[in-house]
N, C-alpha and C positions, 0 to 999 in steps of 0.2 A: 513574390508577393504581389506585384504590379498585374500579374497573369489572371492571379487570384480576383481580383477588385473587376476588372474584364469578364468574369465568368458567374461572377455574383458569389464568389464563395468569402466567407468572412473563417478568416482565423480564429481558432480561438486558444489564447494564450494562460499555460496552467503555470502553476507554479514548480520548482524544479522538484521539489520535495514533497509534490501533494502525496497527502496517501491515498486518495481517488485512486490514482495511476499507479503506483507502485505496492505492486501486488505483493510483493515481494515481504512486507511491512505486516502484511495480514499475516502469509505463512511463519515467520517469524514467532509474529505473537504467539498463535494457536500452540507453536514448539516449546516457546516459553511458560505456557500455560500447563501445557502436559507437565511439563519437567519438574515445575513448582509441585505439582498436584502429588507427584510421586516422593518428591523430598516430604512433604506433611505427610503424606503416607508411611514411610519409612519413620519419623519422627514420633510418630504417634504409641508406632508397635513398640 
């Protein structure tokens, strides 16, 4: 960190749980979404 401050670079601190960063948060959803979409599909017929 001390390196950092010497070479002009600024950290930048997220948070551990952003969903900026974790991607992972979005494919999830979209899976979730599909899957809902198909159970009201099936519910319907």
């Amino acid at each position: 960190m001390e390196d950092m401050g010497q070479r002009f670079i600024r950290p930048i601190f997220w948070p551990v749980n952003s969903p900026d960063l974790n991607l992972i948060e979005a494919i999830w959803k979209r899976i979730k979404d599909v899957r809902l979409n198909k159970s009201i599909e099936k519910c319907m017929k």
